[in-house]
C-alpha positions as CSV (number, residue, x, y, z in Angstrom):
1,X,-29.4,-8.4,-31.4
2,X,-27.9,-9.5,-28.2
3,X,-27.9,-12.8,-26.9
4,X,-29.5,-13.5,-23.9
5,X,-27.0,-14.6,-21.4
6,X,-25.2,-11.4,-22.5
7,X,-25.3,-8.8,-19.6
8,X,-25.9,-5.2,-19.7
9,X,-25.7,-3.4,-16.7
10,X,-27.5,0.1,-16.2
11,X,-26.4,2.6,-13.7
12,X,-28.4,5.6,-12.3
13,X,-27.5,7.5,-15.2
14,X,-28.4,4.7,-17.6
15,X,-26.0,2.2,-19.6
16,X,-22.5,2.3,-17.8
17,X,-19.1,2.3,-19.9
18,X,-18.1,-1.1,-19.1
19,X,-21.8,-2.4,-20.4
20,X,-21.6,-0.1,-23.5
21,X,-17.7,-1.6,-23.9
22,X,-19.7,-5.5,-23.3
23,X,-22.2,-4.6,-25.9
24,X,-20.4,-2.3,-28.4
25,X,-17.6,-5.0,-28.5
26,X,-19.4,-8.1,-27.8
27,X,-21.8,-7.2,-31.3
28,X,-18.7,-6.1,-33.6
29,X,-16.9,-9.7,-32.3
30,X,-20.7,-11.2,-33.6
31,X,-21.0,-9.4,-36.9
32,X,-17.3,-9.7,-37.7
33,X,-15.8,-7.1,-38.4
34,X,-13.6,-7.0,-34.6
35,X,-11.3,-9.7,-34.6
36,X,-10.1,-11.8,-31.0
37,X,-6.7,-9.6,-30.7
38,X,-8.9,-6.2,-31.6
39,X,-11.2,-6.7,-28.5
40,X,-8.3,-7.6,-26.3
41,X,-6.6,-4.7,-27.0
42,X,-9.6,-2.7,-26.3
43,X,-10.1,-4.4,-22.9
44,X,-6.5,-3.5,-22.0
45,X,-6.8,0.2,-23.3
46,X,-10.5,0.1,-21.3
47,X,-8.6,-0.8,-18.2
48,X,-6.2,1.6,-17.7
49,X,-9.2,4.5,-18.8
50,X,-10.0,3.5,-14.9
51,X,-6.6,4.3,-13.8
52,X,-6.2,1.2,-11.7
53,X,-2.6,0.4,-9.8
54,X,-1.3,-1.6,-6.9
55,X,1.3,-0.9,-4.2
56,X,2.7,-4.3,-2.3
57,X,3.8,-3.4,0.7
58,X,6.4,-7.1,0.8
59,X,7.4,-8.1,4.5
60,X,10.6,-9.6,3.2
61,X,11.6,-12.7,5.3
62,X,8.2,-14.2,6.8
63,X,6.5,-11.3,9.4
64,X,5.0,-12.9,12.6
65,X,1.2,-12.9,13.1
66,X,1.2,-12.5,16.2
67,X,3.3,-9.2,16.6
68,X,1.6,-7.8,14.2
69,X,-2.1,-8.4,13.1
70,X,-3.4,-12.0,14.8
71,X,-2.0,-11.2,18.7
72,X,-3.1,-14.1,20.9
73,X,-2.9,-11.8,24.3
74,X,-5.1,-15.0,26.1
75,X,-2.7,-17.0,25.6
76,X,0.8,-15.7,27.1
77,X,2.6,-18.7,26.0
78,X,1.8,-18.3,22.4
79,X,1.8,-13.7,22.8
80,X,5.0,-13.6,24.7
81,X,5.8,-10.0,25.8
82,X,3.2,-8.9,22.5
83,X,0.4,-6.8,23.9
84,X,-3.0,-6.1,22.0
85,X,-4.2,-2.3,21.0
86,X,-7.7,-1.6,20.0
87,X,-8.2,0.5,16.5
88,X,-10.5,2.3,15.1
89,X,-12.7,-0.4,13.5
90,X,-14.6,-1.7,17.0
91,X,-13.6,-5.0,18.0
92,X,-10.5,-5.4,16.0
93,X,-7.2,-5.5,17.9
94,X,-3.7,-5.7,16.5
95,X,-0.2,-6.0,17.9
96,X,1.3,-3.1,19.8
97,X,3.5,-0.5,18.1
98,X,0.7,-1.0,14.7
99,X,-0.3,2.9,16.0
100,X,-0.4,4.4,12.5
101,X,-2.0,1.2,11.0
102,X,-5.0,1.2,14.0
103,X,-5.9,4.3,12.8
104,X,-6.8,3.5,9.3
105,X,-8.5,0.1,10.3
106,X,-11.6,1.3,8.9
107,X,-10.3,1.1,5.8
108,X,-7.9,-1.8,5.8
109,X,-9.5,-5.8,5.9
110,X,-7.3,-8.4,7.8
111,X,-7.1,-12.4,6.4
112,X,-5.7,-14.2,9.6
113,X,-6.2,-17.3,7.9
114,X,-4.0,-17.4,5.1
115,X,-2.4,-21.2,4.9
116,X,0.0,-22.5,2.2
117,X,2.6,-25.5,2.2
118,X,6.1,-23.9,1.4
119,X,8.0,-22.8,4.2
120,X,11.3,-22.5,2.2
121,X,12.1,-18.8,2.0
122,X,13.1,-18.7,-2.1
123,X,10.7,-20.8,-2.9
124,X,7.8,-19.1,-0.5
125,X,8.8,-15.8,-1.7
126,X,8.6,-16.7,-5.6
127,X,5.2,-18.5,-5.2
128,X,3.9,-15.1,-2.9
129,X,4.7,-13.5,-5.8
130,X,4.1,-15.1,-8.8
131,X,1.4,-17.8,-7.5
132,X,3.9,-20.7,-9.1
133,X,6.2,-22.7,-7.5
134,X,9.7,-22.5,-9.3
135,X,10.2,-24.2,-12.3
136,X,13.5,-25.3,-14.1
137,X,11.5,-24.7,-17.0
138,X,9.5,-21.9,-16.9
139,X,10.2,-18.4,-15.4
140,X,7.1,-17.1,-14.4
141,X,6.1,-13.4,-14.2
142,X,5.1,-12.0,-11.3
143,X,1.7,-10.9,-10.3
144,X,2.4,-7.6,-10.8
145,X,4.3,-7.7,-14.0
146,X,1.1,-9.4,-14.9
147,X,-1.6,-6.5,-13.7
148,X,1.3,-3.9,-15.3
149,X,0.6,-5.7,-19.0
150,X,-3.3,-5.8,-18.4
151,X,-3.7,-2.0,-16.6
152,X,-0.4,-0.2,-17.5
153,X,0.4,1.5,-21.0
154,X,3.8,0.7,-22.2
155,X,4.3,3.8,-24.0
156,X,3.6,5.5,-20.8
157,X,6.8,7.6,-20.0
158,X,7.7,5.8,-16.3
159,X,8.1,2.3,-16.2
160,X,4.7,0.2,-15.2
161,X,5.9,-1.5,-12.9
162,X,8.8,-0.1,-10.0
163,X,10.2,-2.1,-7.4
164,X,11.7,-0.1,-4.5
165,X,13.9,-3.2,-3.3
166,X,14.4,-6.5,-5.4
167,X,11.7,-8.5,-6.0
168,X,10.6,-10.7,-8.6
169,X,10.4,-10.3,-12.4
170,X,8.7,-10.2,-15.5
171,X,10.1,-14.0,-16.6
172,X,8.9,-14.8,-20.4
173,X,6.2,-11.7,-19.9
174,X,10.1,-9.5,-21.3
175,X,11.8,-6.0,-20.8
176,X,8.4,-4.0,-21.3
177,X,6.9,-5.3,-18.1
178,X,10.5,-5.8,-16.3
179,X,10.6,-4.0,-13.1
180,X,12.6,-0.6,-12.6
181,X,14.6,-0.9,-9.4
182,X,14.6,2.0,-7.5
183,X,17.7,1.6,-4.5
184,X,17.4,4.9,-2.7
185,X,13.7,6.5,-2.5
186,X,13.8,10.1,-2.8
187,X,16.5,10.6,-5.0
188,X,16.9,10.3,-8.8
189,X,17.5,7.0,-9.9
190,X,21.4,6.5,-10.8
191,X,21.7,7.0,-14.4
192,X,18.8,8.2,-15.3
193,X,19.7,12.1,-16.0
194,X,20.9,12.9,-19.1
195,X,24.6,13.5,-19.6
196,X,24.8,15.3,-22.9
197,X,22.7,17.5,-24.8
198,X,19.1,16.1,-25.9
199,X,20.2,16.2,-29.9
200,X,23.7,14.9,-29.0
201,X,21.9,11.8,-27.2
202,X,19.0,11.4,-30.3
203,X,22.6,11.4,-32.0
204,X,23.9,8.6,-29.9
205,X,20.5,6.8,-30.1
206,X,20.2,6.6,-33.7
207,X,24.1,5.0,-33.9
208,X,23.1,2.8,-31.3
209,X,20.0,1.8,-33.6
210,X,22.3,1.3,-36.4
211,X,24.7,-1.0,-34.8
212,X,21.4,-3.1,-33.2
213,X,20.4,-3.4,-37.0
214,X,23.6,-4.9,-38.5
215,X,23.9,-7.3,-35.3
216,X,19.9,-8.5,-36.2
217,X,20.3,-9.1,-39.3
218,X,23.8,-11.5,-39.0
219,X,21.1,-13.8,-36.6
220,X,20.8,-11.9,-33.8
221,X,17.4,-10.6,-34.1
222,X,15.3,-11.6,-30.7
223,X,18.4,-10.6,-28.9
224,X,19.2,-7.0,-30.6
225,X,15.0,-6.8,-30.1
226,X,15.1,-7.1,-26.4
227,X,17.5,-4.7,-26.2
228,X,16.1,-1.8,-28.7
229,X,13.2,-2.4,-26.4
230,X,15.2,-1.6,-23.2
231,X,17.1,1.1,-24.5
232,X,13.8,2.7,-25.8
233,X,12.4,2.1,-22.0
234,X,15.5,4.1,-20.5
235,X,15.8,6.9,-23.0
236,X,12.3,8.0,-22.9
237,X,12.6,7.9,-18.5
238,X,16.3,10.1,-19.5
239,X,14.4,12.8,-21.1
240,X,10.9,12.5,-19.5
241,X,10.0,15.8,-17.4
242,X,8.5,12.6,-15.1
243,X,11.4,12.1,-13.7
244,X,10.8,14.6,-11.0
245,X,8.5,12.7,-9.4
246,X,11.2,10.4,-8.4
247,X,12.0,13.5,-6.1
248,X,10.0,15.3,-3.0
249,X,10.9,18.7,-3.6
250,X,7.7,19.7,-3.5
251,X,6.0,17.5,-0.7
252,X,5.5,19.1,2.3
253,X,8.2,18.7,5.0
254,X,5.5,17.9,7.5
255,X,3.7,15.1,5.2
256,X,7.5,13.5,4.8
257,X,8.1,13.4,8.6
258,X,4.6,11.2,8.9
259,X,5.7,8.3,6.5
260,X,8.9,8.3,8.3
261,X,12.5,9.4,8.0
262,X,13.8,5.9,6.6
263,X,14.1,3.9,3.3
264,X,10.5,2.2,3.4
265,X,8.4,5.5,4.6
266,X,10.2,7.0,2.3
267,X,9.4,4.0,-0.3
268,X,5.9,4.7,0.5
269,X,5.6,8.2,-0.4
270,X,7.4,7.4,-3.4
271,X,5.0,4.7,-4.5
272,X,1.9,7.1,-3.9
273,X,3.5,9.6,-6.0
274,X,4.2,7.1,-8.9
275,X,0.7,5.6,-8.6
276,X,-0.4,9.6,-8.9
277,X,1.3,10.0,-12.4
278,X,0.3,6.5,-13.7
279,X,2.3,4.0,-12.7
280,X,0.6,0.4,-12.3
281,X,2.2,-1.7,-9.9
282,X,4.9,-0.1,-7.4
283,X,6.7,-2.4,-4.7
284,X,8.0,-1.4,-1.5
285,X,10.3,-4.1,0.3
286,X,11.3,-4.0,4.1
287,X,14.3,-5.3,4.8
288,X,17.2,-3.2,4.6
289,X,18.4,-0.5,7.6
290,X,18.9,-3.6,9.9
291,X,17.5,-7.4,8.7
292,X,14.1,-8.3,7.9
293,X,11.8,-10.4,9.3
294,X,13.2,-13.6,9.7
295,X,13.5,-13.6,13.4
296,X,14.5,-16.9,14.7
297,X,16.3,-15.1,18.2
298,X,15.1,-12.1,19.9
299,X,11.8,-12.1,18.4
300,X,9.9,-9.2,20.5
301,X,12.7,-7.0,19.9
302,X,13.7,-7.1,16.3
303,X,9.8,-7.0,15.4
304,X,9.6,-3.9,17.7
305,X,12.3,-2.5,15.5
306,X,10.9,-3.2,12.5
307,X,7.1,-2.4,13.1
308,X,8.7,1.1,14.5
309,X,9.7,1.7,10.7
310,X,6.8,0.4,8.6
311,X,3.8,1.3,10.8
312,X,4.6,5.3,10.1
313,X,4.8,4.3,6.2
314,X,1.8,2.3,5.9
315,X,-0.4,4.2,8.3
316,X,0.3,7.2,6.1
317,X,0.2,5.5,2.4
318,X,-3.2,4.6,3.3
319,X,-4.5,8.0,4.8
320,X,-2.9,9.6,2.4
321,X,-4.2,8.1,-0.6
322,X,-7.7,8.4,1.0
323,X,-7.5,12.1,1.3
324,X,-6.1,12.5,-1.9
325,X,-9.4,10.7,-3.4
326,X,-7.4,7.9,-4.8
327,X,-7.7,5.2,-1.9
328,X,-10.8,3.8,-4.4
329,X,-8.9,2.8,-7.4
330,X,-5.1,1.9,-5.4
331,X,-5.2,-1.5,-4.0
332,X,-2.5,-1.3,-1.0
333,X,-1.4,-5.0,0.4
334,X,0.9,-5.7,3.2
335,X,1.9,-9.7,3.4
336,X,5.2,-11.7,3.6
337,X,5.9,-15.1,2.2
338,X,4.5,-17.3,5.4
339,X,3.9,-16.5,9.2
340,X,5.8,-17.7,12.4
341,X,5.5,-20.5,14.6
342,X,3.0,-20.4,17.7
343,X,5.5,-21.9,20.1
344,X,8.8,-19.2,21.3
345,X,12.4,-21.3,20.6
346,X,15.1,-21.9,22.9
347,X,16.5,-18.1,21.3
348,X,13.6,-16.3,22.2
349,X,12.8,-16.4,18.6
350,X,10.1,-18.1,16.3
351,X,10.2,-20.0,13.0
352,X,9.2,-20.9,9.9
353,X,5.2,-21.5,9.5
354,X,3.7,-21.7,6.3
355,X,0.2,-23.5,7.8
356,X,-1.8,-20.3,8.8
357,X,-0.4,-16.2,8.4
358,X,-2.0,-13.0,8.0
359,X,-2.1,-10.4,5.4
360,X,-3.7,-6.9,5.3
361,X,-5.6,-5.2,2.7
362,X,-7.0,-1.7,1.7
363,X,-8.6,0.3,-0.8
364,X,-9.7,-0.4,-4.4
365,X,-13.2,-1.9,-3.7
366,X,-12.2,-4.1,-0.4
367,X,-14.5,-3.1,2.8
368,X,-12.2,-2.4,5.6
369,X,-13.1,-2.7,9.2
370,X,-13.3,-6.5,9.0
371,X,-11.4,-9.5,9.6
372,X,-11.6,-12.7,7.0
373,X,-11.1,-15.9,8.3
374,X,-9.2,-16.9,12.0
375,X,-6.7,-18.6,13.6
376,X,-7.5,-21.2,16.5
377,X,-6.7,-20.4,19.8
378,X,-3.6,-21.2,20.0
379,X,-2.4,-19.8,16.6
380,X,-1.5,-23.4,15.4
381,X,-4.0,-23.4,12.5
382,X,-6.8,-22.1,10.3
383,X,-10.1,-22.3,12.4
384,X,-12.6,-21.2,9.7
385,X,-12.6,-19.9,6.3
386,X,-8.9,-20.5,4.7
387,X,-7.2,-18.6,2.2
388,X,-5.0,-20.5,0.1
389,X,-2.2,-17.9,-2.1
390,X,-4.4,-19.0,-5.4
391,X,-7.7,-17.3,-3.3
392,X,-5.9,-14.3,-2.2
393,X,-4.2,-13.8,-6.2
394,X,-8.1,-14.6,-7.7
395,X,-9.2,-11.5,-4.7
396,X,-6.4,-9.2,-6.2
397,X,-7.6,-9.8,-9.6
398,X,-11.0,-9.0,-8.7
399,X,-10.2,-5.8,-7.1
400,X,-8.1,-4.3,-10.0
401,X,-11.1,-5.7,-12.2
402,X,-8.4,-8.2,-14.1
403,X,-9.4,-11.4,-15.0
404,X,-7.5,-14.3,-12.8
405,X,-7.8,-16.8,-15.7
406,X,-6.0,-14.7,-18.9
407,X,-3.6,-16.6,-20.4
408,X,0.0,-15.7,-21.3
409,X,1.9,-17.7,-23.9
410,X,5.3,-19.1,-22.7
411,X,8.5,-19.4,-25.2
412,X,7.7,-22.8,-24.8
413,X,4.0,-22.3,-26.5
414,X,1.9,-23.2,-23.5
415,X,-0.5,-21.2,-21.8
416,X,0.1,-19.9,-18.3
417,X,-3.1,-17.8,-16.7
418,X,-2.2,-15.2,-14.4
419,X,-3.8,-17.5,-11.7
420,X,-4.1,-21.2,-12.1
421,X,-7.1,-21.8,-9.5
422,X,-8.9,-20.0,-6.4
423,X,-11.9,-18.6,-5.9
424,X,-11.8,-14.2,-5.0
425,X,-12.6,-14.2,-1.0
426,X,-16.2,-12.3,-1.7
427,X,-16.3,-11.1,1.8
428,X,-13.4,-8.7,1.1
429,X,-15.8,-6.9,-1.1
430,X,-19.4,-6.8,0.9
């Protein structure tokens, strides 16, 4: 019999699957006969039945609010030259040249009132990503390594997690949830077609296996492990028919011209077509075809630039996923690793400001059309309702339905959870 502070919860059509799951699972773990690793494994296997994934759209070198979602234009000395455009949610504005991105605002949610501490760009980019600071001792996993070994299936045939640009890694997580590096989008990763006959490589493969075996067993085990693992990884990508979809043969010249004829449109399309054929977690990076967004000199001009290559991209990932029926289940975010100051330098440039930035999110349970928190007037700090980087990792979790607080066992034997602290912002999800 169930105990009392056990919840079931019924749907129109009567018990739903995850309150069966609760209750089937829950009363085996009671009576015995499921042990603590059993039902974890079934909770893993139960979420990626809902086919769950994440694209992070990373802003690499610290975006400025204020060209592109939190534009002051009442206060010239803070907006500069940056002009505000209306969208389509009433009453939100964003920077100008955000066309694409103003389209979708119904379905996107803006946080102008993210706020964090570390304005270093190493260290602000490892903590954006992996909600740790570095450590000498511990290399942590990233987020999405993390979601890739709670939603993604490691004997899935492409990798669960991609990262179209560098990013972080899997740290003590290992090769199954280490990202798969993708340089140019659109084409077939280097390597990865076969360049011998499918029994000739088996052939190759099992001499391989043979030489990892006699290595392991002179003391070399966790070693010649890692790398079985790896080479098992890359040989089932090599003869995988998936591989095509690292290709846009048969996309629609049209549909390609809308995310944009550049490295992170064409990132984009690529990450909605791996997210399509199961892949968890998919990174797209701006930065390369001309700097990123560290823009100390020149501010107006280089943003211009760069918003004229990611707006296309994003605009499109989003509307495209919604039409395809899988905006509901892909949760895209846009952020960078801290904001810009309020005040213009002597370079026409701004710096480094860590104390209040913006993000934007869509899809996956969030209610677009809003914005979550606010800068003051000025754009010097968080007016109301901050978002600290532990808030906004607990709000991820609770889109993708992962739990914040599971804990991963370092080599060192301690337990790291997948977010040490924050609370989910609710009003990204009512």
């Amino acid at each position: 019999m169930l105990a009392h502070h056990e919840q079931v919860r019924f749907t129109s059509r009567g018990l739903s699957r995850r309150g069966f799951f609760h209750t089937v699972t829950t009363s085996a773990l009671a009576a015995g006969t499921l042990s603590l690793r059993d039902m974890m494994t079934l909770q893993a296997a139960e979420l990626r039945k809902q086919g769950r994934s994440m694209i992070l759209l990373w802003m690499n070198g610290g975006p400025s609010q204020f060209e592109t979602f939190d534009p002051k234009p009442e206060k010239k000395e803070v907006t500069g030259e940056t002009k505000a455009i209306d969208t389509a949610a009433s009453g939100i504005q964003i920077a100008n040249g955000w066309d694409n991105v103003a389209k979708v605002m119904n379905d996107v949610a803006l946080i102008r009132s993210l706020t964090n501490k570390e304005g270093n760009h190493p260290r602000a980019t490892s903590q954006m990503h992996t909600g740790y600071l570095p450590s000498g001792t511990v290399k942590y996993p990233s987020l999405g390594c993390n979601i890739a070994k709670m939603l993604g299936d490691v004997e899935h045939e492409l990798p669960s997690v991609v990262s179209i640009g560098n990013t972080e890694g899997a740290g003590f997580l290992g090769v199954d949830y280490e990202p798969f590096v993708v340089d140019q989008p659109g084409q077939l990763p280097q390597n990865v077609a076969a360049s011998a006959s499918v029994a000739r490589f088996d052939r190759r493969l099992g001499l391989l296996g043979q030489l990892e075996k006699e290595f392991s067993d002179r003391g070399g085990q966790t070693v010649a492990t890692n790398h079985k693992q790896l080479y098992s990884k890359a040989s089932k990508l090599v003869l995988s028919p998936q591989t095509k979809r690292f290709l846009f043969d048969d996309e629609p010249q049209a549909l390609r011209d809308r995310y944009g004829n550049n490295d992170f449109g064409r990132g984009c399309l690529l990450a909605r077509r791996l997210v399509e054929s199961g892949v968890s977690f998919v990174e797209v990076t701006s930065q390369r075809g001309g700097g990123n967004w560290d823009t100390h000199q020149d501010v107006f001009s280089n943003t211009s630039r760069l918003i004229g290559t990611v707006d296309p991209g994003m605009g499109t990932l989003i509307a495209d996923l919604k039409e395809r029926g899988m905006l509901d289940r892909t949760l895209v975010v846009w952020m960078g690793e801290f904001g810009r100051t309020p005040k213009i330098n002597a370079r026409g440039g701004r710096d480094h400001y860590p104390r209040v930035f913006n993000a934007a999110i869509a899809g996956c349970g969030v209610k677009g059309g809003q914005v979550i928190g606010a800068s003051t007037k000025d754009g010097s700090a968080v007016d109301h309702d901050p978002v600290t980087v532990h808030d906004l990792f607990a709000s991820i979790c609770k889109s993708l339905d992962v739990d914040p607080a599971h804990e991963n066992i370092s080599p060192l034997g301690r337990p790291i959870k997948i977010v040490d602290g924050g609370k989910p912002v609710m009003k990204l999800f009512s």
